[in-house]
Steps between C-alpha positions, in 0.01 A plus 500: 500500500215712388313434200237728321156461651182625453394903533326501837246785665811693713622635136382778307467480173494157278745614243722650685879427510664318772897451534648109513817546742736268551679508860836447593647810301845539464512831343791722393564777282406899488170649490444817421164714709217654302403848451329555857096458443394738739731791382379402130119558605546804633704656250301379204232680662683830518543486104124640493606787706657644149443530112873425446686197444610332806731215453574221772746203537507207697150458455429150640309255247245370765119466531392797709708764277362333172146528637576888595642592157182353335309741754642766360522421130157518560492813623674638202878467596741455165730221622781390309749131607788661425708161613388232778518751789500803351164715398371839415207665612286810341234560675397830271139364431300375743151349509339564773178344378723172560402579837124355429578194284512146641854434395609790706252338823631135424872552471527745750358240745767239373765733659558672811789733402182656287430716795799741423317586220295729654803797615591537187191532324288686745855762481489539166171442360269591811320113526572162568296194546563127612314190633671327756850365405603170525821350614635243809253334712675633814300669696345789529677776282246810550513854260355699713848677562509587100196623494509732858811644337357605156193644736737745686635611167224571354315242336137362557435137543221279430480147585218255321449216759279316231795506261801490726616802271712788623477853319653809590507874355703813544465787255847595647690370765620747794830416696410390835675372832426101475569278832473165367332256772723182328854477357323394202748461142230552274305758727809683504609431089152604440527844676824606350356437189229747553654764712773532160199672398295668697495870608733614780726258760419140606629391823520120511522364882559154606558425096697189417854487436546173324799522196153455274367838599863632504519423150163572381618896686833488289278440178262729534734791603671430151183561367504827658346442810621690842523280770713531864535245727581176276557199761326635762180481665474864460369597119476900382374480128444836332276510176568589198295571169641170310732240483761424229617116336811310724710195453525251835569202532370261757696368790547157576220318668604442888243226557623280188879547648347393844362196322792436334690507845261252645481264180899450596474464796227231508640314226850499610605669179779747417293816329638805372230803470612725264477865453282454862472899541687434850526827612083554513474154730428665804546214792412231273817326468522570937195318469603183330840508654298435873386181335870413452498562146879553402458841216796622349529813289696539187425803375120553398496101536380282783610189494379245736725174574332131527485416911451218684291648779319830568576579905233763581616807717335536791444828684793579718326464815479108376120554424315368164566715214192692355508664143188711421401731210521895554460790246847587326768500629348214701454118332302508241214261534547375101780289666353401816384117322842450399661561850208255605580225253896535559441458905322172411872330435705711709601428823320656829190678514334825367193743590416613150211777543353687196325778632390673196297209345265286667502219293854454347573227748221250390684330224729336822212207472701378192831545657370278762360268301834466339626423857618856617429544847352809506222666810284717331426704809225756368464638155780707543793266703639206430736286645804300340627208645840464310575175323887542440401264203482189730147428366501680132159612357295271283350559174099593473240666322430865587318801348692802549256735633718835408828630360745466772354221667472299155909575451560390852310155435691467191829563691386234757438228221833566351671412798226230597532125460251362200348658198206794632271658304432878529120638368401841407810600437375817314558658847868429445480613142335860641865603663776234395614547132536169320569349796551092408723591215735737726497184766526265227854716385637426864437110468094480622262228362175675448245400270208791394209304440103539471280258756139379311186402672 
């Protein structure tokens, strides 16, 4: 078994917290899924787009939406905690000087969801400004397709090499035919949010369709917004003067209910998800079921019974399976870790190929160090070798090197053999809301705990 040991070069910060997990699990219980974080980013950046109350619910408690609603305190937003997940927002005075300080420069840089920011304020106030956003260490995640769309409505944009800092202006935005060159969520969040305002029709193109731009559409045309096309790739947006105050609430996150689904299945555990939001799944629970995942639905609830083996489907010509990652209504690559770890103790073999990231996969080195037999083909393939849980995972020491890869590590040392020991687990913390104490409520032995030099 695992003891503590010293902090050693791979981790990142000396007082950061790591996670004690005990393996073994035998979980049981119901769990109910989060507030979805990338719905709550975008819509807590529409709340700029008016001077009236806007009121949301289901706002997950995590990391990334804490650091955004400090952003924009900063900027002048009136917030009020009207219970856990509830909040209003008044964004009817706004400092733009913000825009200069070093707060504004350091904490946007904390957060990557900071870049949807800039629609709303460049629609409504005629400026925005950001230095490069932080976020997951997965890859390449370029902005260029924000910033080409703002161009063709209008704006002007001026990037400081020296600085890394991104500023754009538009004394009024003009409605404008916009063929996005990627199915990006943000690019596409990001120019709804501006188009609401601007002069004339927007035609959105090759826009994204996921439930979180769906919903971020359904809130902002409460707010008075006209926009056709909802679900589709195919966005007409007409401007109008100003936008009024809304109530929404937030939609369950599909990536925690995903997780959830996997956490049974690896453990062996009987789960109920409640309230999982089932009917805005999209092929996820298809997804899982090709693992041979048993899901049954009861209601709005999923639950998931304890099995003794995972039989994984192959094609029907007899050929490996392959899951990869596609824009919605394809598999959302949030998940595509989980459907990795899970095929480590099934039984046959899988292709899993994330497409849309080109470094997601590199946390399999501490699957396999665990005793997964997983190929790592290229930075975007992998091969799993199933297990059938003849030869269970051991316990070890990781870092978890971003969100979903840090839940699917945790995931593998619940189900794994020995005590393991999980660092920088703030990159859990960023999208999982209180995490060890929901796990700990289904039977889970985690310890929170701070590793010293």
């Amino acid at each position: 078994m695992l003891r503590r040991v010293l902090w050693n070069t791979e981790f990142y910060n000396m007082s950061a917290e790591s996670f004690i997990v005990q393996g073994n699990a035998n979980l049981s219980g119901e769990i109910t899924a989060q507030g979805a974080k990338n719905e709550a980013l975008q819509v807590i950046s529409a709340c700029l787009l008016t001077a009236e109350p806007v009121v949301l619910e289901n706002v997950p408690d995590i990391l990334d939406v804490r650091k955004l609603i400090t952003l924009i305190k900063g900027l002048g937003v009136r917030i009020d905690r009207i219970d856990a997940n509830t909040y209003r927002f008044q964004a009817d005075n706004i400092d733009l000087e913000y825009f200069a300080s070093d707060a504004f420069q350091q904490d946007a840089q904390r957060i990557r969801g900071s870049v949807l920011l800039i629609g709303p304020l460049l629609a409504r106030f005629g400026k925005a400004y950001l230095p490069k956003p932080g976020g997951d260490k997965i890859g390449r995640r370029r902005l260029d397709t924000h910033f080409h769309g703002f161009q063709q409505l209008g704006a002007s944009f001026i990037y400081d090499e020296k600085n890394y800092t991104f500023s754009l202006q538009a004394k009024k935005l003009t409605g404008a035919y916009v063929l996005m060159d990627e199915i990006s969520v943000t690019g596409t969040g990001n120019m709804i949010m501006a188009a609401t305002l601007a002069t004339g029709t927007t035609t959105i193109y090759n826009a994204a369709c996921e439930p979180y731009v769906q919903q971020l559409c359904q809130m902002l045309i409460q707010m008075g917004a006209v926009i056709e096309g909802v679900g589709s790739n195919l966005l007409r947006i007409t401007g109008v003067s100003q936008l009024g105050g809304a109530t929404h609430r937030i939609l369950p996150d599909m990536i925690e209910i995903g997780s959830f689904i996997g956490l049974a299945a690896m453990t062996q555990s009987a789960i109920t998800i409640k309230k999982a939001g089932i009917d805005h799944l999209g092929i996820i629970p298809s997804t899982f079921e090709k693992l041979g995942i048993q899901l049954e639905f009861r209601g709005d609830d999923i639950f998931v019974p304890a099995m003794d083996e995972l039989i994984i489907q192959p094609f029907i010509d007899g050929s490996i399976l392959t899951i990869y990652d596609a824009p919605w209504p394809g598999f959302t690559p949030d998940l595509m870790s989980i459907i990795l770890v899970v095929a480590t103790q099934a039984k046959g073999s899988l292709l899993v190929h994330q497409k849309m990231f080109e470094s997601r996969l590199f946390f399999v080195d501490k699957l396999i160090d665990m005793g997964a037999q997983v190929i790592l083909c290229d930075p975007h393939r992998a091969t799993v070798i199933g297990l059938n849980r003849k030869q269970p995972l051991r316990g070890i020491e990781m870092t978890s090197p971003d969100i979903r890869a840090g839940v699917s590590l945790l995931i593998a040392a619940l189900s794994a053999e020995g005590e393991s020991i999980i660092h920088n687990i703030q990159q859990i913390d960023r999208g999982y809301e209180n995490i060890e104490g929901r796990l700990k409520a289904l039977g889970a032995q985690i310890e929170r705990t701070i590793f010293d030099k």
